[in-house]
N, C-alpha and C positions, 0 to 999 in steps of 0.2 A: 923315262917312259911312263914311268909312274903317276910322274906331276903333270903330263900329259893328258892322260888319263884324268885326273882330276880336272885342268881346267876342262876335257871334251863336257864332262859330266857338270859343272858350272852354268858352261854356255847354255845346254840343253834346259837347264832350270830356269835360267834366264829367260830365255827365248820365249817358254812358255807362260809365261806369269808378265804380269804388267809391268813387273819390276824393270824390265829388259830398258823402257822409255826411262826411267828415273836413274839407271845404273849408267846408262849410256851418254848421257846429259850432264853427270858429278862428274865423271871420266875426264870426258871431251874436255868439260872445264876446268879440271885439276891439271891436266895435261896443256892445256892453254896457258893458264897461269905461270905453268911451269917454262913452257918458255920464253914467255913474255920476262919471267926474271932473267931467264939466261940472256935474253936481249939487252939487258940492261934499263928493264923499263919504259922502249922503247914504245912509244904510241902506235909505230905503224905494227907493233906485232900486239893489236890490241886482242884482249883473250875473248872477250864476245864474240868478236868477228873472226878466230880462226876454232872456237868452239863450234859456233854455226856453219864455218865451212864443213867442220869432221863431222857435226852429226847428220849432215845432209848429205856428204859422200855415204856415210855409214847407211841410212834410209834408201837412198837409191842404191849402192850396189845389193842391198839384203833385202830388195824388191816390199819394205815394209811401209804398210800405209799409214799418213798419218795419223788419221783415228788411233791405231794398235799403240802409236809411240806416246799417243798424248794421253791413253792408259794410265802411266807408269808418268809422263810430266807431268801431269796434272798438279804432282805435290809441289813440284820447283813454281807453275806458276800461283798455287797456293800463298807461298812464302812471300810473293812480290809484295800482298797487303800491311804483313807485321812489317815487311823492310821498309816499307813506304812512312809506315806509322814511328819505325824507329830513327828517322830521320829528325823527329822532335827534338831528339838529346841535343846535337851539336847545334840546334837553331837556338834552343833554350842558351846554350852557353853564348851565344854569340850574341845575344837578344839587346847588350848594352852597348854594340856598335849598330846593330842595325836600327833602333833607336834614331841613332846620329846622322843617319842617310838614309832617312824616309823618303823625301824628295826627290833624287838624284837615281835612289831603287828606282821608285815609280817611274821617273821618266823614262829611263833604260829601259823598265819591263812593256813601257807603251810604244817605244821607238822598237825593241827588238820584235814583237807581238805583231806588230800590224805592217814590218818586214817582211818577216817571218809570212804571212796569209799573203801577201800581196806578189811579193815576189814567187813565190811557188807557182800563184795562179796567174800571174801574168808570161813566165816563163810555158808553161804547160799551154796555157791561152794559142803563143806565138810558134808553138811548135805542132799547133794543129792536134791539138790532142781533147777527145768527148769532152762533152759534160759530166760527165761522171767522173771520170778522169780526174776534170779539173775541179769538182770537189773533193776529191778524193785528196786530193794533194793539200787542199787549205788547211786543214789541222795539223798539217805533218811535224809542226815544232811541238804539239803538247804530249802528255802521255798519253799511252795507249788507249785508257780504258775509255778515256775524253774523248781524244781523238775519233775515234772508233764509233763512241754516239752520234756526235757530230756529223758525223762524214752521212751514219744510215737517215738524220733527220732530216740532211737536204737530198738525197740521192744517192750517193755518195757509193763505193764500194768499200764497206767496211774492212774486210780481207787485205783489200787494194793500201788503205789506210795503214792499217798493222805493219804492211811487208815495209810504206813508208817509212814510218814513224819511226822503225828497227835502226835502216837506213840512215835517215838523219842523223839517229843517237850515233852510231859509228863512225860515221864523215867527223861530225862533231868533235868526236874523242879522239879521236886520230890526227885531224886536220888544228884544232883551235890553238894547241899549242905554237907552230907556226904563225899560223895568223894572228895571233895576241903579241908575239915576239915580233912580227915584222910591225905590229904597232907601237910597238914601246910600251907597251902595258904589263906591267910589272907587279902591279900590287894584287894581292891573293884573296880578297874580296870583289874585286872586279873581273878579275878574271873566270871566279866560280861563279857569281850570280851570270855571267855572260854564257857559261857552258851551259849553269840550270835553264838559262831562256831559250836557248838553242837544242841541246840537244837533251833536254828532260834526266831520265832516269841513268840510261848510260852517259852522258855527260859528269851527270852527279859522282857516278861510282868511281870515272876517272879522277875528279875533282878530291874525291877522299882520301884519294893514292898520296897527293902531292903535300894536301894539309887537311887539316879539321877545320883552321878555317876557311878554307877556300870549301871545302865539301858543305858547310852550314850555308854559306851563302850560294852553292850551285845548288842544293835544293832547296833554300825558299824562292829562288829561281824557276826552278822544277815547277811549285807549288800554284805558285802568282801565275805564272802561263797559262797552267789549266783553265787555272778562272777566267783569267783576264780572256784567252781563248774561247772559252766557252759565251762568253759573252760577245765578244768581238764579233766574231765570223757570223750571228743568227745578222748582224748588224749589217756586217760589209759584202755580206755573200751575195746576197740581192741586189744591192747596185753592181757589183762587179760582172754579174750574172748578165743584168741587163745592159749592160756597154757592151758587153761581147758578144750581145743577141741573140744568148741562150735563153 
């Protein structure tokens, strides 16, 4: 009754302080984590995507808006930048093979890159869906922060962008392992650069589950997209735009 009593008296501090977004968000993901190992590391029980499921139950049943939660995350998405930054170490180690597949990188980062914008918007295009829409959807392979410019320079719904981009990362982390297996693609440097081109940051993170190398080369994957993205789409957006008579 006691220890009752303490957590009533916990919640109440929580609730009230910004903490509530930040405590709620480490949970969600330790508890993620946690079963993702009991699964046996199973992809389809990825911890992103059943973190995000709990803390969006948790937001809607406690009637909390997002503003209040983003409070208290603000620190988690603070952290995205050093994580992003600390992605150097394992590239640095990797730096004497990627060296050796300059060539073979690029073309992959140009074939999956301008998949990646074309297919989104021509899928989106055939299913009757805005213009905003369908810019909205062309950056959906890069990271977020990219993504997210890109989308507001042509149009775009930034928001609409984000909830993408999230999307992608998880199909990606969940789905690639499959699809890399039903290709016969085996080797842990292609297989990471493939996940950092496709599905950016959560791609990466799965990629670091499996090796360091596979995770060095899913984020200079990660990296190259942005760019190559950001470049790409001012390019192809406009013809694509005008085929489709928007």
């Amino acid at each position: 009754m006691h220890g009752l009593a303490r957590l009533t008296d916990v919640w109440v501090y929580l609730a009230a302080s910004p903490l509530l977004g930040l405590t709620t968000t480490l949970v969600a993901y330790l508890f993620a984590v946690w079963v993702y190992r009991r699964l046996g590391y199973n992809p389809l029980a990825n911890p992103v995507l059943i973190a995000i499921a709990i803390v969006v139950s948790i937001l809607t049943l406690t009637h909390t808006p997002y503003k209040t939660y983003f409070e208290g995350a603000q620190f988690v998405h603070f952290m995205l930048g050093p994580a992003t930054v600390a992605l150097a170490m394992p590239l640095y180690k990797q730096w004497h093979n990627f060296r050796r597949a300059v060539l073979p990188l690029l073309l992959g980062l140009a074939a999956g890159s301008v998949t990646a914008v074309v297919s989104a918007v021509g899928i989106a295009y055939a299913m009757g869906a805005s213009r905003d829409i369908v810019i909205s959807m062309a950056p959906k392979s890069a990271t977020t922060p990219i993504a997210m410019a890109i989308s507001e320079r042509f149009g775009g719904l930034p928001s609409l962008t984000a909830v993408l981009v999230i999307c992608t990362g998880i199909l990606g982390a969940v789905l690639a392992r499959y699809v890399l297996n039903f290709l016969r693609i085996d080797s842990h440097p292609v297989r990471g650069f493939a996940l950092g081109v496709a599905s950016h940051g959560i791609g990466t993170a799965r990629a670091l589950q499996v090796s360091a190398e596979m995770g060095a080369f899913a984020g200079l994957g990660m990296g190259l997209n942005g760019v190559f993205t950001a470049v790409l789409v001012p390019v192809l957006m406009p013809l694509l735009l005008r085929w489709m008579g928007h």
